[in-house]
C-alpha positions as CSV (number, residue, x, y, z in Angstrom):
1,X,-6.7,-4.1,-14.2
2,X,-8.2,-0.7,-12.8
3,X,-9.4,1.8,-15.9
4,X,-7.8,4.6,-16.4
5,X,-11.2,6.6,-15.0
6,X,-10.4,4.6,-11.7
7,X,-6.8,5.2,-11.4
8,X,-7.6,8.9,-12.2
9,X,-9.7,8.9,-9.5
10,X,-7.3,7.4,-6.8
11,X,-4.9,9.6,-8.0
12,X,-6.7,12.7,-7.9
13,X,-7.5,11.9,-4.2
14,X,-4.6,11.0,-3.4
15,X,-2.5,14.4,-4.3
16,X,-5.8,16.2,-3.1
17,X,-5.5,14.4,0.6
18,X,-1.8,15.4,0.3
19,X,-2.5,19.5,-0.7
20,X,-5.1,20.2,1.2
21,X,-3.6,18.6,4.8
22,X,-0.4,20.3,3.4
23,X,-2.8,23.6,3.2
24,X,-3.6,23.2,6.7
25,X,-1.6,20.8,9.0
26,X,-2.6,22.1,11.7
27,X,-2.5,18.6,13.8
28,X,-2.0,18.6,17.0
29,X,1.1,16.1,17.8
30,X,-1.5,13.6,19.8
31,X,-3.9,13.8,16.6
32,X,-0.9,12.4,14.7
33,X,0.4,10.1,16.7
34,X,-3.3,8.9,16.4
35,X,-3.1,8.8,12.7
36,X,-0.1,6.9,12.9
37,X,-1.7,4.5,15.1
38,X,-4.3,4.4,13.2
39,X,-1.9,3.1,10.1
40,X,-0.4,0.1,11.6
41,X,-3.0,-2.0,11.6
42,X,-3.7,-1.2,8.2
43,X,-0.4,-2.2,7.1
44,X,-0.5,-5.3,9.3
45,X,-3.7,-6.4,7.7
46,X,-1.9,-5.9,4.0
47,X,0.9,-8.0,5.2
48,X,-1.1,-10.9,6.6
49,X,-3.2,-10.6,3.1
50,X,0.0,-10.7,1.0
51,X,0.9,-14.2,3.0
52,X,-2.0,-15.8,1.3
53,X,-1.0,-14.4,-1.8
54,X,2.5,-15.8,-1.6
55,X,1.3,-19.1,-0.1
56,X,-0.3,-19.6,-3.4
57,X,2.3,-18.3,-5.5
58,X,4.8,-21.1,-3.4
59,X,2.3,-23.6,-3.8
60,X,1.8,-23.9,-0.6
61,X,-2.1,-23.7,-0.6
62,X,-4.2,-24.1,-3.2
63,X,-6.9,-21.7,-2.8
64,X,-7.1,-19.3,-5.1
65,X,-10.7,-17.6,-4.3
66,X,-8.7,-16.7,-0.4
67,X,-6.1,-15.3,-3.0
68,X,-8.6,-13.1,-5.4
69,X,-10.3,-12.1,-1.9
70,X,-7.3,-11.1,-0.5
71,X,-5.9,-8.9,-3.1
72,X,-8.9,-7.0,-3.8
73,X,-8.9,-6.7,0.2
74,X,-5.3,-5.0,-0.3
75,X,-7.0,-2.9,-2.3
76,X,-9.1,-1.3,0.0
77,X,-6.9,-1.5,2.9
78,X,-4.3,0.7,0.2
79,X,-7.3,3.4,-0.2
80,X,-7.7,3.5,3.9
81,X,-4.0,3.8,4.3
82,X,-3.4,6.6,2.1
83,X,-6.2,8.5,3.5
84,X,-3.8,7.9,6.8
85,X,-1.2,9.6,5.2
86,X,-1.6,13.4,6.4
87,X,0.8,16.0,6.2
88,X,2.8,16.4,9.9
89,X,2.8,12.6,9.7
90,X,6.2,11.2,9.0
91,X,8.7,10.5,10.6
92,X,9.9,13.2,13.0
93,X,6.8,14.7,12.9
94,X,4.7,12.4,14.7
95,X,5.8,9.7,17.6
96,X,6.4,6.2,15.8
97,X,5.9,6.3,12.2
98,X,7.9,5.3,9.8
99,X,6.8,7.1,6.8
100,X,9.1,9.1,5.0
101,X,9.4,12.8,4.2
102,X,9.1,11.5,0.1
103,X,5.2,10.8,0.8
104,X,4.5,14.6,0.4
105,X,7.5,16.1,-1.0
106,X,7.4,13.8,-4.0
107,X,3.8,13.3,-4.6
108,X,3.4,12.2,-8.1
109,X,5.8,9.7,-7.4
110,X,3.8,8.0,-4.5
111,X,0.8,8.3,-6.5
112,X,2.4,6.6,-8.9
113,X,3.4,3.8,-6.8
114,X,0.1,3.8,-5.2
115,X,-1.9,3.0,-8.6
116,X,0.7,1.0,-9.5
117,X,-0.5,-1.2,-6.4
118,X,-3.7,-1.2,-6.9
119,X,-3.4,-1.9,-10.4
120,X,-1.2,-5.3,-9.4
121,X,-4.0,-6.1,-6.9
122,X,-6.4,-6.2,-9.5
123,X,-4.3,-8.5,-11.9
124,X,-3.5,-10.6,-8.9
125,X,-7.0,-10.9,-8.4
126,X,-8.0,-11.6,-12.0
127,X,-5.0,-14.2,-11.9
128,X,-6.3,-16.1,-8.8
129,X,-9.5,-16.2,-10.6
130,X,-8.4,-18.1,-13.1
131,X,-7.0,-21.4,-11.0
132,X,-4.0,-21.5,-13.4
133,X,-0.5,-21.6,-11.4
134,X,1.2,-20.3,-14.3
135,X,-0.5,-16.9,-14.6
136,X,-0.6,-16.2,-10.7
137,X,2.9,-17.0,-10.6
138,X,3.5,-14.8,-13.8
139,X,1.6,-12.0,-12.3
140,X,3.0,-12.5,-8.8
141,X,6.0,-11.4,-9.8
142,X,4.6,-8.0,-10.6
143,X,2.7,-7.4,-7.8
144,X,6.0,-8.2,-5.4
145,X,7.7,-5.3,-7.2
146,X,4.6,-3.2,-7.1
147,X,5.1,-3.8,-3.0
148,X,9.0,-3.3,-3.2
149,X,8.1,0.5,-5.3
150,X,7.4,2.0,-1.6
151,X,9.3,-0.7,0.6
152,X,11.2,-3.8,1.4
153,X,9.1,-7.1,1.7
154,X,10.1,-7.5,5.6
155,X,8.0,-5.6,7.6
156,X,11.3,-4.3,9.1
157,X,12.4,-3.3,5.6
158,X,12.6,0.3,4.5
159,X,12.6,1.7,1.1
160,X,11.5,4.7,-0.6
161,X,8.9,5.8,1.3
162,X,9.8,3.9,4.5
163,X,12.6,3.9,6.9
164,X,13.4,0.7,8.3
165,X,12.9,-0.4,11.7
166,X,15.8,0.9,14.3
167,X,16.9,3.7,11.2
């Protein structure tokens, strides 16, 4: 689990990112379709970590150090993502993303979401390290609805801070 100094910290950044882009946003709209391109991959990288994760958690592999190093590599890959999130960003704002308007006008609730993630990356990674099926799976569960706070498990999905794909 992340202390409460570190999840101060994230959080802290976080609305910080969110006030002072909100303070300028002065993009122009290629620098934020840059941004958004710039997310994608991040988000593609968190998926292809979370298939390891639920590979496990199915028993379909049995490797649980690729588990603990992929959900302490979510974490970091959740830091670089919010950093993408800047004001003039979402969608309507900037060509192709799919963030929603929620992001910035309802920031303690993202942040929220955001340390609740990488909170459940950090059990997840704690769990893996333990080699016991029963607490991954136990903790698994958690970290799926940490995922589900912001979005749908499909990469298609929407959700509270997404819009599906084709919405």
């Amino acid at each position: 689990m992340i202390g409460g100094s570190h999840a101060s910290v994230l959080a802290s950044v976080a609305v910080l990112l969110l006030l002072a882009g909100a303070a300028t946003g002065q993009s122009s709209e290629y620098e934020r379709a840059q941004i958004v391109a710039e997310r994608k991959p991040v988000m593609g990288d968190l998926q292809d970590n979370y298939w390891i994760l639920f590979n496990v958690n199915k028993g379909d592999s049995e490797d649980f150090a690729a588990a603990s190093a992929a959900a302490r590599e979510m974490s970091a890959l959740m830091t670089r993502f919010v950093s993408l999130l800047e004001p003039g960003t979402a969608r309507g704002e900037a060509p192709g993303s799919r963030a929603k308007p929620e992001v910035w006008s309802e920031p303690e609730t993202f942040v929220s979401a955001v340390e609740t993630f990488q909170e459940a990356t950090a059990a997840m990674a704690a769990a893996a390290e333990t080699g016991d099926r029963e607490t991954y799976m136990g903790e698994f569960e958690s970290f799926t609805g940490a995922c589900t706070a912001c979005h749908g498990l499909r990469p298609s999905s929407g959700g509270m801070f997404r819009f599906a794909k084709g919405e």
